[in-house]
C-alpha positions in Angstrom: 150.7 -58.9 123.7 150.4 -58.8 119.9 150.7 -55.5 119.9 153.6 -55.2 121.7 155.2 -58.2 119.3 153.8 -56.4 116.4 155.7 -53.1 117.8 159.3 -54.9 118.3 159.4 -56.8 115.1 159.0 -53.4 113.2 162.0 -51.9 115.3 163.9 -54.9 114.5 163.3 -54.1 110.9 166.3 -52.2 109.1 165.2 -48.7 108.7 165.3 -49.3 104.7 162.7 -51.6 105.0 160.6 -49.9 107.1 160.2 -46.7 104.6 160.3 -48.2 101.1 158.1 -49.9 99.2 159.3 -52.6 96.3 157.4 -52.9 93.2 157.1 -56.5 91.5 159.7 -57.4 89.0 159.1 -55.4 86.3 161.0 -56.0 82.3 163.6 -53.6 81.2 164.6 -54.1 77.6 167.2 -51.8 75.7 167.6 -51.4 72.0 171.0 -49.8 70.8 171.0 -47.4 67.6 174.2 -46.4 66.0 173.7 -42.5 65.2 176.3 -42.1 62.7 175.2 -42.6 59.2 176.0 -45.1 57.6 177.9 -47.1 60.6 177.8 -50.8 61.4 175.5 -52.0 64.2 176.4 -52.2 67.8 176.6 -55.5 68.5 177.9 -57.7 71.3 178.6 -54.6 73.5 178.5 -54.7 77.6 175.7 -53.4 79.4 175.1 -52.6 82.5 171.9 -51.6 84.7 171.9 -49.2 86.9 169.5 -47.9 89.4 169.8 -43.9 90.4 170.2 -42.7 93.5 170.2 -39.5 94.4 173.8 -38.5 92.1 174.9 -41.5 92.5 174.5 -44.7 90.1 174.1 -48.3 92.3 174.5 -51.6 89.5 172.4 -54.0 89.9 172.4 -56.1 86.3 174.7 -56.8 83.6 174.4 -58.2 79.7 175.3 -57.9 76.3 173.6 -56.6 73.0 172.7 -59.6 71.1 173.2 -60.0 67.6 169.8 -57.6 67.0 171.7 -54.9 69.3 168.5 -55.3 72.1 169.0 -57.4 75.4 166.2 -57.5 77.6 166.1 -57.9 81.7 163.2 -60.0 82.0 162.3 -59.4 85.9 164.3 -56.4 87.5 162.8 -55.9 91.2 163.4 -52.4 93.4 161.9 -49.2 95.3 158.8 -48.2 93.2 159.8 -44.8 92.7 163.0 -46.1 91.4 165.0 -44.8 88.0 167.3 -46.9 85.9 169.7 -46.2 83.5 171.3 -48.5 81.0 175.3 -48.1 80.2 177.8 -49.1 77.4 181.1 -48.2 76.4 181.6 -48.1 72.4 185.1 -47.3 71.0 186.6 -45.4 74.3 182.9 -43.6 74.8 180.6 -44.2 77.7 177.2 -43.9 76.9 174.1 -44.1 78.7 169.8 -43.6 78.7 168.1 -41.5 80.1 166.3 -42.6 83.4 163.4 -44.9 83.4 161.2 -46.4 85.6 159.9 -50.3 85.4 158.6 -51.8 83.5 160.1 -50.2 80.3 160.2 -52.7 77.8 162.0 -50.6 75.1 164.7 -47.8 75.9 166.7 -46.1 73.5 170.6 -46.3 73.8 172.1 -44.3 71.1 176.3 -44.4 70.4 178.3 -42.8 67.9 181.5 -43.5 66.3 184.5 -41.8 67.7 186.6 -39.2 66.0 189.8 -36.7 67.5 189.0 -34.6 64.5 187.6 -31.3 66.2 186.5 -28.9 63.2 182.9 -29.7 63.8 183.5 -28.3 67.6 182.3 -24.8 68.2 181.3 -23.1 71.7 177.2 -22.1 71.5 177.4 -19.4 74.5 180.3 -18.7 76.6 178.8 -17.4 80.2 181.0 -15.4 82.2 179.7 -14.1 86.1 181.9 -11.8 88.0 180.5 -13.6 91.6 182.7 -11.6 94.1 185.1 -9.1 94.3 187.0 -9.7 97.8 188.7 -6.0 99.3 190.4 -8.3 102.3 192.1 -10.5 99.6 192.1 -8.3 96.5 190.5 -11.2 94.7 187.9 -11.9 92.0 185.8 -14.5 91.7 184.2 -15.5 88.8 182.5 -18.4 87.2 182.3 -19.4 83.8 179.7 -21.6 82.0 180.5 -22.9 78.3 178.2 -24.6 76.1 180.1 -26.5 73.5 178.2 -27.7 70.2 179.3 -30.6 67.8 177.7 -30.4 64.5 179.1 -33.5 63.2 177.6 -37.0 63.3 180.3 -38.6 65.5 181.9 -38.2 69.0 184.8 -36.1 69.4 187.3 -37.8 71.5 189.6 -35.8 73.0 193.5 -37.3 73.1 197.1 -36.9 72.7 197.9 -40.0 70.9 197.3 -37.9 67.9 199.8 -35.9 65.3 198.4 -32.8 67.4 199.9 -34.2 71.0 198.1 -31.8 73.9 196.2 -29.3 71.1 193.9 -33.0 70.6 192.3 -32.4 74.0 189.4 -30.2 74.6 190.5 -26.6 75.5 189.5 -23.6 77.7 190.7 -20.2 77.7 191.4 -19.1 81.5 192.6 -15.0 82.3 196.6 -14.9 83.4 197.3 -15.7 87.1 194.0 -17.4 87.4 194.3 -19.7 90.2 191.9 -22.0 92.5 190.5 -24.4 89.5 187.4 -25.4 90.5 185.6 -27.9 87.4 182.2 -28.7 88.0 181.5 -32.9 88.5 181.3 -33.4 84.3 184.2 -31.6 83.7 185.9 -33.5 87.5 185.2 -36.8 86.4 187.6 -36.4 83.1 191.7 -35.8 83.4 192.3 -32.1 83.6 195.5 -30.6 83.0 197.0 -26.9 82.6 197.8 -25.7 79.4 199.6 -22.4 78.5 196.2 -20.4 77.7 193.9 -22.1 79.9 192.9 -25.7 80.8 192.2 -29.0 78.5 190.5 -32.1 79.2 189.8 -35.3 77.7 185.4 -34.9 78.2 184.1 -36.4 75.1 181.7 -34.0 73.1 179.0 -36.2 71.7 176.5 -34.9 68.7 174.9 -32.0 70.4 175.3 -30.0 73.0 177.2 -30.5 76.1 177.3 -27.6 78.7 180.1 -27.2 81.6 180.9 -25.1 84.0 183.5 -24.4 86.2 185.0 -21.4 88.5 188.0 -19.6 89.5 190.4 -16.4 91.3 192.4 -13.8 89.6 193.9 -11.5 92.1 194.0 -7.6 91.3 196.0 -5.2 91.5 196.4 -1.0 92.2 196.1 2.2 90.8 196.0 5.7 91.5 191.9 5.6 91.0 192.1 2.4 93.2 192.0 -1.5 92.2 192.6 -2.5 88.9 192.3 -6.2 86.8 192.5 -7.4 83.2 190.4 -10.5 82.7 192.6 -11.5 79.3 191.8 -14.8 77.6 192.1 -16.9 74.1 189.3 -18.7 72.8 190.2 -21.7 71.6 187.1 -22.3 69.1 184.5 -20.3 66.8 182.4 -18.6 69.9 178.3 -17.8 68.5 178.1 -16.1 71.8 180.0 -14.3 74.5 177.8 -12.7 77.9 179.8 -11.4 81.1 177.2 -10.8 83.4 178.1 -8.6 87.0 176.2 -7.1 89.6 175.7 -3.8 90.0 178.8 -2.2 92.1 181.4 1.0 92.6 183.4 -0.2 89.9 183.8 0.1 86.4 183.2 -2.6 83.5 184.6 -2.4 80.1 185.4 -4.8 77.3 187.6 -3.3 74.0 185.9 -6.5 72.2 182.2 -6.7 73.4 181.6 -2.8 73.5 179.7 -1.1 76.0 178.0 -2.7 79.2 174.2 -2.8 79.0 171.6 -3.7 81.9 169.6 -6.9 81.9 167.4 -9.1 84.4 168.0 -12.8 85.2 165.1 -14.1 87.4 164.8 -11.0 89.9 168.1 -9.7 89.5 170.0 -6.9 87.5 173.3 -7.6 86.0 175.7 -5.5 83.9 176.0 -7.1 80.3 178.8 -6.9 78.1 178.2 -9.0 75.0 179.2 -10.1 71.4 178.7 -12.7 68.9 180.3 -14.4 66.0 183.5 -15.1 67.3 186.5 -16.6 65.2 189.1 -19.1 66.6 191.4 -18.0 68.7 190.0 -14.2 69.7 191.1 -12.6 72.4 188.9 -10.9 74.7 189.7 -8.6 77.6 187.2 -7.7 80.1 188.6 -4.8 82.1 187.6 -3.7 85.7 188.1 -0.3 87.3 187.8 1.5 90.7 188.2 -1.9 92.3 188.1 -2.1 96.4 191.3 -2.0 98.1 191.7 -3.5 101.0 194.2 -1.0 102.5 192.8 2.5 101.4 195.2 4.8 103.2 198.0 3.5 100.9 196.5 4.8 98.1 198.6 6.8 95.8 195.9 9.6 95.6 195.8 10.0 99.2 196.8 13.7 100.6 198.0 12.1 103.4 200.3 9.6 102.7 201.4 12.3 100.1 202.5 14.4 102.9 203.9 11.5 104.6 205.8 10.8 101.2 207.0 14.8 101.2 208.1 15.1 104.5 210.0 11.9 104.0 212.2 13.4 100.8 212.6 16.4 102.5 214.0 15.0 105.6 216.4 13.2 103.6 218.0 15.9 101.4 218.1 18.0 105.0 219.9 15.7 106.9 222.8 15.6 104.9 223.2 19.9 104.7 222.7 19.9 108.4 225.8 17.8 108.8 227.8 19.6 106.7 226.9 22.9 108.5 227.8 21.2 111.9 231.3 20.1 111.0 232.2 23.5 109.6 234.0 24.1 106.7 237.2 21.8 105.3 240.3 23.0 106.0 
């Protein structure tokens, strides 16, 4: 009979506690460090505890940095295997730690002051992967990954409060007709709007780097040697570092800028690499693809047989008119 009590209390249980294990209340204290020379201390600032689970962020306590810029939680309970991070906003920024377990008596929360002054902004490695080529839809895919480096000691903060309007935001450089946006979740979480070149956002760019990534379509056209496409775009800042990686295929893969493709591995595949370095501002950089798929072959201009088609066509429209002629006979 125990047993069997035992048995239904544990299926009364939610499943939560059934599976997880709670560690005892454990201290989480924060120190925050200001890392722009020479900048005033970070005091009385709102904090907030959160606890990490799976990609998302659960709060569970609250303070402000005293007048030492520290708070401490004396006794924070949860899951054992749980991670915590501690947040703060400082002039418009949102800043947080990296994850820690309990009991962590003394994490690091580093802020910056904020600046809309983007000299100090230049792009590390701009990735660029032709994913697919679509036949059906005459349609490339491709995804683009852009590291961005700030080599100043404060925060870039994008905006268009400033004497600049929309240049003050933080710009991309996107082919013409490119369509289907797709940001990756740093780049969603921030307003994105469409600029004449490209895309800009207000994502602040703290000390460091800060790597993005994002996707999108350009549809292609046709020529005589079949599908054609012109991957033209700006670079908005200094580039170290340009790569288009594609896979190997039927068609061609040039770049008047970059030079001449070469092969390379990543992991335990082979790529086509076009690359080039030392970029100023604003280049332009075409990558150009050839002998494309088309999705209706027999229109082709190089086909014989629609070139027939074509011929008999204009012939049987300068005939019809001198057959007519010849059946009404001659004016009078």
């Amino acid at each position: 009979m125990r047993v069997v009590c035992a048995v239904l209390l544990l299926l009364l249980l939610p499943v939560g506690a059934r599976s997880t294990a709670y560690a005892a209340p454990g201290g989480l204290g924060v120190r925050l460090i200001n890392g722009t020379p020479g900048a005033a201390g970070t005091v009385d600032l709102p904090l907030t505890v959160y606890q990490v689970d799976g990609t998302t962020l659960q709060p569970v306590a609250a303070g402000r940095s005293d007048t030492q810029s520290a708070f401490e939680w004396a006794a924070l309970s949860g899951p054992v295997d749980a991670r915590y991070v501690i947040s703060t906003t400082y002039q418009g920024v949102a800043y947080r730690t990296d994850p820690a377990t309990l009991p962590a008596p003394a994490v690091t929360l580093r802020v910056y002051e904020a600046t809309d002054d983007d000299t100090a902004i230049r792009i590390a490695t701009a990735g660029q992967v032709i994913v697919s080529v679509d036949a059906d839809r005459q349609q490339i895919t491709v995804l683009e990954t852009i590291t961005l480096r700030n080599s100043g000691p404060r925060t870039f903060r994008p905006s268009t409060a400033g004497p600049r309007g929309p240049m003050g935001l933080l710009r991309f450089g996107l082919p013409g007709g490119a369509g289907n946006l797709t940001p990756d979740s740093r780049l969603a979480g921030q307003s994105v709007i469409q600029v004449n070149t490209g895309f800009a956002t207000d994502l602040p760019l703290p000390p460091g780097d800060t790597t993005v990534g994002y996707r999108y379509d350009v549809a292609y056209g046709a020529l005589e040697e079949g599908g054609y496409a012109a991957l033209t775009k700006t670079l908005p800042y200094t580039v170290d570092q340009v790569r288009v990686l594609a896979p190997p295929a039927a068609y061609t893969l040039r770049s008047p800028q970059l030079g001449a493709a070469t092969t390379t591995t990543v992991g335990s595949r082979t790529y086509r690499l076009l690359q080039g370095t030392d970029l100023p501002p604003h280049s332009e950089v075409t990558v150009e693809l050839r002998n494309l798929p088309l999705n209706q072959p027999l229109l082709r201009p190089s086909n014989p047989w629609l070139q027939g088609i074509v011929g008999l066509l204009l012939l049987g429209a300068v005939s019809l008119p001198l057959g007519y002629r010849r059946r009404r006979g001659p004016a009078l």
